[in-house]
Phi, psi and omega in degrees: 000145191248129173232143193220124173279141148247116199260116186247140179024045158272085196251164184311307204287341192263341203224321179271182214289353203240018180312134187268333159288350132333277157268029145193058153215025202044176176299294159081248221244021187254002151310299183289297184308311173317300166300313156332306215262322210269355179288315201282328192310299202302312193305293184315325224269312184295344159304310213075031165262126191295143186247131200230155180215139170268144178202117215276137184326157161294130159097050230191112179275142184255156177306087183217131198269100018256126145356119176233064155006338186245017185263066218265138208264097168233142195332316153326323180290122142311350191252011168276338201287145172293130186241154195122227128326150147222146175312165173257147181309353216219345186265132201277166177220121194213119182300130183218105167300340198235167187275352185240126162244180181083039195288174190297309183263050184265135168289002185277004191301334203290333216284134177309326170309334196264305195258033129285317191250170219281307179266131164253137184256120159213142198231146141141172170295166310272132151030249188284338163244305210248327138319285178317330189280321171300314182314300175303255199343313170300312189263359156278350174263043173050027156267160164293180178192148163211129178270147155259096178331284184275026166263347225229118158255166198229151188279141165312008194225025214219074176323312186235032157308303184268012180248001145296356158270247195346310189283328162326307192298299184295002195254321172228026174217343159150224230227136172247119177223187184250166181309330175254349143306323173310289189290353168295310188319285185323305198301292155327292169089053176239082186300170174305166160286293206274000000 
């Protein structure tokens, strides 16, 4: 069976110190998801299961409580930056505008890492929007999909984001495992199946 990690919007503005949602409502567990998620990456890379990433386009107004329309997101701005982990030169990126990526009519669907595998992995912010819109979009195009529970940060102002997503994902979308059931998958390279 063929898998593919999707690393979604772990950028400087959504995750990292200098992120405004952050600072101000502190890290807690989006600090804790974010490592995970940076686990889960090595893990993959060292499986040989390919690792794809979302990163929301210049002019991507960033996600900030109350919407501030004039902060506007351009490549140039340090908080566009991947934090963390970063892709590898061989590893795809894909610019995304809408909170769910990967829409019906994204060309990356033709590319083989994408339309070969079976299972999609997804780590990275937030939750309740821009994991959960992927997740829906993957499995309308007949992928499989498993989230990695403590890999997923969930917004910080939003308390039961994520565990209202995980039931989503597991009750009508497909699968929930945790960050060390993942890298056993990647490690092994036997992703789930049923």
């Amino acid at each position: 069976m063929a898998a593919l990690l999707l690393v979604i919007d772990k950028q400087e503005w959504h995750v990292g110190p200098s992120s405004p949602l952050l600072r101000q409502w502190g890290p807690g567990q989006v600090a804790r998801a974010i490592a995970r998620a940076d686990q889960v990456i090595a893990a993959a890379r060292a499986g040989g299961i390919p690792v794809w990433w979302t990163q929301n386009e210049e002019g991507h107004v960033p996600v900030q409580w109350p919407l501030d329309t004039s902060d506007v997101l351009t490549v140039a701005d340090p908080r566009y930056a991947v934090y963390g982990l970063q892709p590898e030169p061989s590893e795809t990126v894909i610019a995304k505008r809408f909170p769910g990526a990967l829409l019906a009519d994204d060309p990356a669907w033709t590319e083989p890492d994408l339309a070969d595998a079976d299972m999609v992995y997804l780590v990275g912010a937030y939750a309740g929007r821009c994991v959960l819109a992927t997740a829906t979009n993957l499995v309308a195009r007949g992928k499989k999909v498993t989230v990695v529970a403590d890999a997923v940060a969930a917004h910080p102002g939003a308390p039961h984001e994520l565990e209202t997503t995980l039931f989503t994902v597991r009750t009508t979308l497909g699968w929930v495992v945790s960050a060390a059931e993942a890298i056993i998958d990647f490690t092994d390279q036997h992703p789930k199946t049923a």
